[in-house]
C-alpha positions in Angstrom: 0.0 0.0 0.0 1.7 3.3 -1.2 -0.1 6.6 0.3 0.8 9.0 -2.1 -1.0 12.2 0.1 1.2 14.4 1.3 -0.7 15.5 4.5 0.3 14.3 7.5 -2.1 12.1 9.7 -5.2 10.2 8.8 -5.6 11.7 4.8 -8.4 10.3 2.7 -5.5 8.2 0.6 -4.6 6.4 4.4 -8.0 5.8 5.2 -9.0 4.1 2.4 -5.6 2.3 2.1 -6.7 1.1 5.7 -9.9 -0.3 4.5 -8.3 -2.2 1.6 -5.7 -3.4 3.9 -7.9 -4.6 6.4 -10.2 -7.1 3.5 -6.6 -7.9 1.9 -4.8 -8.8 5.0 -5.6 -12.2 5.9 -3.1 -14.6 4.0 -1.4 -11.7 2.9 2.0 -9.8 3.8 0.4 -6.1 3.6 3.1 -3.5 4.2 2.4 0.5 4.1 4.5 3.1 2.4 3.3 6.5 3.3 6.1 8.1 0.7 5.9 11.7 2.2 7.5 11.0 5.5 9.9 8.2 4.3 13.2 8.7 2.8 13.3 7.2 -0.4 16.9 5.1 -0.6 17.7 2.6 -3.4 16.9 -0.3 -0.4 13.0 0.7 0.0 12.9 1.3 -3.4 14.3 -2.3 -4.4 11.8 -3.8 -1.0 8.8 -1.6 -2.7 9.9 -3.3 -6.4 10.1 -6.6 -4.7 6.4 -6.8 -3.8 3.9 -9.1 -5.7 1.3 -6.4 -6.2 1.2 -2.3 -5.5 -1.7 -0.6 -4.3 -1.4 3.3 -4.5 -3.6 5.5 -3.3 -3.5 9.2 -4.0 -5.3 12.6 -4.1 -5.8 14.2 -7.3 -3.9 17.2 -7.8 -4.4 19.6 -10.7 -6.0 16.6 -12.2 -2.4 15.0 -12.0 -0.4 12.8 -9.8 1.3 14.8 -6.8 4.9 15.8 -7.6 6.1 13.3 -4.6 4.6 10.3 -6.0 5.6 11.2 -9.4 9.5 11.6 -8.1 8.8 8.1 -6.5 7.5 6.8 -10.1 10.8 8.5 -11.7 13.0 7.4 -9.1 11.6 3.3 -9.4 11.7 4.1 -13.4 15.5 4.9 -13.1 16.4 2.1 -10.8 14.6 -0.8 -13.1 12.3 -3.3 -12.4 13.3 -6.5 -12.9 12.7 -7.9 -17.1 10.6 -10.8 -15.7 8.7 -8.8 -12.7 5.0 -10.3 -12.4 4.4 -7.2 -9.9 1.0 -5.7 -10.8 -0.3 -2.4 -9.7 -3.7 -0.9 -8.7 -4.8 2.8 -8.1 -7.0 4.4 -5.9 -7.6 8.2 -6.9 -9.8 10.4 -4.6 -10.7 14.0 -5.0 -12.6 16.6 -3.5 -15.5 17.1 -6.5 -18.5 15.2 -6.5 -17.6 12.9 -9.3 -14.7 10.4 -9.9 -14.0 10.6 -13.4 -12.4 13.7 -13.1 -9.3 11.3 -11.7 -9.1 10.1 -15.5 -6.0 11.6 -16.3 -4.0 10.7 -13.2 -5.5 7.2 -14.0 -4.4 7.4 -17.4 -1.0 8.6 -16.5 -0.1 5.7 -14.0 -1.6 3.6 -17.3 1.8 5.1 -19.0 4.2 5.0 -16.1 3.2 1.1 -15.7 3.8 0.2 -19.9 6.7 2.4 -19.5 8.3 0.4 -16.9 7.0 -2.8 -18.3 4.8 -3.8 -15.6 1.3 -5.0 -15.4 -1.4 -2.6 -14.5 -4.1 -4.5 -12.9 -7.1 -1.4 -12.4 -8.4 1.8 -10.7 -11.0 2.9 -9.3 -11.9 6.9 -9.2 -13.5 7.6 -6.0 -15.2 11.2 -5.9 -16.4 13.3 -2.9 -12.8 11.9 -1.1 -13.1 14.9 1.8 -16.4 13.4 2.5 -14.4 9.9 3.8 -12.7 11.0 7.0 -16.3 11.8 8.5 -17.7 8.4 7.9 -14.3 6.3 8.5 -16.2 4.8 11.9 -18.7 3.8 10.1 -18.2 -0.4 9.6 -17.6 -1.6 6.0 -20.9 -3.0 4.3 
């Protein structure tokens, strides 16, 4: 799980990364990246390559990907996964407007950064009214 928000605390990108995490976890290794407040060293970036499957989840920004997770994307790019990787990758894009398909672009662009590093991309999901989350996170799943 790679929480590409760059607000410190509980952001919308952590919660949600929370609630995946917590229907993925059983039978599963499920580690968190929260790429703002790490250092990003050729080791975690070789232990993030290593995983089976990437789940990001970001806020839209300028209908783009924030600059940090892009310098994390550039900085994986330049290091190389492996010619045989089976890693896949999912997205989660929130935003602040009512609908989700204003995260098309960022979705689109992750698309790129995955074909361009010859990975598989796996799917997203565009999740609108994001500032809306933190106010219902106590309320249970289903």
């Amino acid at each position: 799980m790679i929480n590409g928000s760059p607000k410190k605390g509980d952001s919308t990108s952590k919660i949600i990364s929370n609630y995946i995490a917590s229907a993925i976890s059983q039978g599963n290794v499920v580690r968190h990246y929260n790429i703002k407040s790490i250092n990003i060293e050729d080791n975690l970036l070789r232990e993030i390559m290593s995983c089976e499957v990437l789940i990001f989840c970001f806020p839209l920004y300028v209908d783009s990907i924030p600059a940090h997770l892009l310098d994390l994307l550039v900085k994986l790019e330049i290091l190389g996964f492996p010619q045989n990787s089976d890693l896949k990758v999912y997205c989660i894009v929130n935003n602040g407007f009512f609908e989700g398909i204003q995260n098309h672009i960022a979705i689109k662009q992750m698309k790129i950064w995955c074909k361009t590093v010859n990975i598989t991309w796996a799917q997203a999901i565009g999740i609108g009214a994001g500032e809306m989350i933190p106010f219902i996170c106590d309320v249970p799943l289903g």
